[in-house]
N, C-alpha and C positions, 0 to 999 in steps of 0.2 A: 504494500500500500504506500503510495507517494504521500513523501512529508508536506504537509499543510506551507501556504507558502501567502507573504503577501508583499505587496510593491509598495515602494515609499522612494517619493521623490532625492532626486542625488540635495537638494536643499537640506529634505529633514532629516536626511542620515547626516549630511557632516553638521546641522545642530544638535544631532545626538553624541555626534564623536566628541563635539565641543562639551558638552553638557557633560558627559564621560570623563573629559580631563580635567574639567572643571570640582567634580565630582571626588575625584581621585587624588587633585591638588589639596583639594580640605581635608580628606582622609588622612593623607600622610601627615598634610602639617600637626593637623590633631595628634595623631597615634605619638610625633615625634614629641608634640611638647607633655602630651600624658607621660611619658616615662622619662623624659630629663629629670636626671638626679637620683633616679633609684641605683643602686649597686649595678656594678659591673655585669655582664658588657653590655648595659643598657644604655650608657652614652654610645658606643660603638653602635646601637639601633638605630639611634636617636639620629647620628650627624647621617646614616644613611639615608632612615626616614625623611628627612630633609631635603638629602640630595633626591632621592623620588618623587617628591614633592617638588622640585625646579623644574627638573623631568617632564611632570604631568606640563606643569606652568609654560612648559617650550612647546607641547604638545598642540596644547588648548590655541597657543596664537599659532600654530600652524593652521590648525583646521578650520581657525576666524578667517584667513589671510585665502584658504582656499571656499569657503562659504561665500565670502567677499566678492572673490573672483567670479564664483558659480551666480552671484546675486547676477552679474553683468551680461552672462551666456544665455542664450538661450536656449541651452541644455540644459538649464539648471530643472526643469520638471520633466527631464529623462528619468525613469524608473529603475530601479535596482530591484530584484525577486530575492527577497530572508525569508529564512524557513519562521512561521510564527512561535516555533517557543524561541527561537533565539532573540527574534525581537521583544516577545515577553519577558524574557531573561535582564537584556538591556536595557529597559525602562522601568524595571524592577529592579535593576542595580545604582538607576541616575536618583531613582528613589529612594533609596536607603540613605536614615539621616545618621551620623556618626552619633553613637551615645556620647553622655555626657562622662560617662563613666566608662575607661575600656576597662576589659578583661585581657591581659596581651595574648593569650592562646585564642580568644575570638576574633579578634580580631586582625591575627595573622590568617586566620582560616577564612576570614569574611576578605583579606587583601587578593589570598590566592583566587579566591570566587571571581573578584571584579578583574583583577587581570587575566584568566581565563579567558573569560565573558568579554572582555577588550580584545582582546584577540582573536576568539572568534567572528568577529562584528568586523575588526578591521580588515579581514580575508577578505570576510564578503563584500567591503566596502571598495577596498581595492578591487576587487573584480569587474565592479560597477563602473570605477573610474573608467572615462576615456584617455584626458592629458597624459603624456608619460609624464609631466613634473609629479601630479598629484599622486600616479601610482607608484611614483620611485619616492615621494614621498611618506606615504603610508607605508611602502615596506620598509624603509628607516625608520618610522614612528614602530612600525612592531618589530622590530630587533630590540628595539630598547625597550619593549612592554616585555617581552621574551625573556631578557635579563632581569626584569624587575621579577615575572614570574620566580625564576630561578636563585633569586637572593631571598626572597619571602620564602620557598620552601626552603631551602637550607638554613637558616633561621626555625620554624616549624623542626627538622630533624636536630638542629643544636639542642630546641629545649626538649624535644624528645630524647635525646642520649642523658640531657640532666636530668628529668625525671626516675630515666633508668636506672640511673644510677647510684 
């Protein structure tokens, strides 16, 4: 049975992207300033947390700077095909507010969630793209969501081996 699918203008997907790094920008700055100053190696989180958070910050004026462009096109209400839970996934990730309070094990598991979900979304978005700028773009923006995935789980298996041990 064919996955469920629906079309959404190249507009509203790169203010989704935007809304995404947007999203992810607060996350990190949050997550970083919640644990400044607990013991070790929780500064060593922190200035990471941070730099992901600049990260996202480069990301979001990327995807303004190509929304901007797209505003001019008249491509910009060319359609891209998302399967709908992936688009459910993503507008249910722009939606999640950061608590006030983190748990740091939750919220390394809710980081993996959104950068996942980032990367799924920016495959399909990059597919969408016409420009090579924008699609050589996007795939620069997910090499770097790639690495973000990959420093939040190896974080995730650090405080797994402390637990373990």
């Amino acid at each position: 049975m064919p996955t469920p699918t629906s079309r959404i203008s190249r507009r509203e997907a790169l203010s989704i992207a935007v809304k995404m790094e947007e999203g992810a920008l607060r996350f990190y700055r949050r997550l970083a300033e919640s644990i400044r100053g607990w013991s070790s190696p929780s500064e060593r989180y922190s200035v990471l947390f941070e730099a992901l958070a600049d990260d996202e910050d480069t990301h979001a004026y990327m995807y303004r700077n190509m929304l901007a462009r797209t505003e001019e096109e008249a491509s910009a209400k060319a359609e891209l095909e998302i399967s709908e839970s992936l688009l459910s996934a993503v507008r249910e990730a722009i939606g999640k507010e950061v608590p006030e309070t983190l748990n740091f094990d939750e919220a390394l598991k809710l980081a993996l969630y959104l950068e996942t979900e980032t990367l799924r979304f920016y495959y399909t978005l990059m597919e969408g793209l016409e420009g090579i700028y924008e699609r050589k773009a996007v795939a620069d923006i997910m090499k770097i969501e790639k690495k973000h995935l990959s420093e939040v789980a190896e974080i995730l298996v650090e405080q797994a081996d402390r637990k373990a041990s």
